[in-house]
N, C-alpha and C positions, 0 to 999 in steps of 0.2 A: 791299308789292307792288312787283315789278319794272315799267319802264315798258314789257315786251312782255306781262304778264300776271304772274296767280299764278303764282308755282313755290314748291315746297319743297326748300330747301335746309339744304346743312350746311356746316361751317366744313371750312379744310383749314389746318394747322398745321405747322408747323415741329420737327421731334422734336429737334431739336438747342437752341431758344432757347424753344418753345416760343409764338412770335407768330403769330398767324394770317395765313395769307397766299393766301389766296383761298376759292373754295366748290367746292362739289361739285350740278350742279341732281338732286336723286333722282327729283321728278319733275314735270309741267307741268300744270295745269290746262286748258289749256287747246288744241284736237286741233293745232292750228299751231304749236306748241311744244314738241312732243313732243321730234322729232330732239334737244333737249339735253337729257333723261334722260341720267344717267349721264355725263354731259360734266365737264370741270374747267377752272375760272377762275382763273390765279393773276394775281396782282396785280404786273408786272413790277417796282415801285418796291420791294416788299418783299422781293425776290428776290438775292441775291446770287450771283455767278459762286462757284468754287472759290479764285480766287485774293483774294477780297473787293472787286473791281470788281465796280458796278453794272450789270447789263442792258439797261437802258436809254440 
């Protein structure tokens, strides 16, 4: 459990290394939490620019 409620989520992955790097919410439990259906998290630390400098 999230600290804003249920949600069900799924991973979002990397096609090139294959690490997971944030979620995707598919849906909320709960009615004040809707709006992030279908929304996506990625996790800046694990994210690389084009050039292999960090985002962060």
């Amino acid at each position: 459990m999230m600290m804003t409620g249920m949600h069900t989520v799924v991973d979002i992955f990397c096609v090139g290394c294959g690490s997971i790097v944030g979620w995707k919410y598919e849906s909320a439990h709960e009615k004040t939490q809707k709006y992030k259906e279908g929304k996506f998290i990625l996790e800046r630390f694990k994210v690389l620019g084009p050039d292999g400098s960090n985002y962060w």
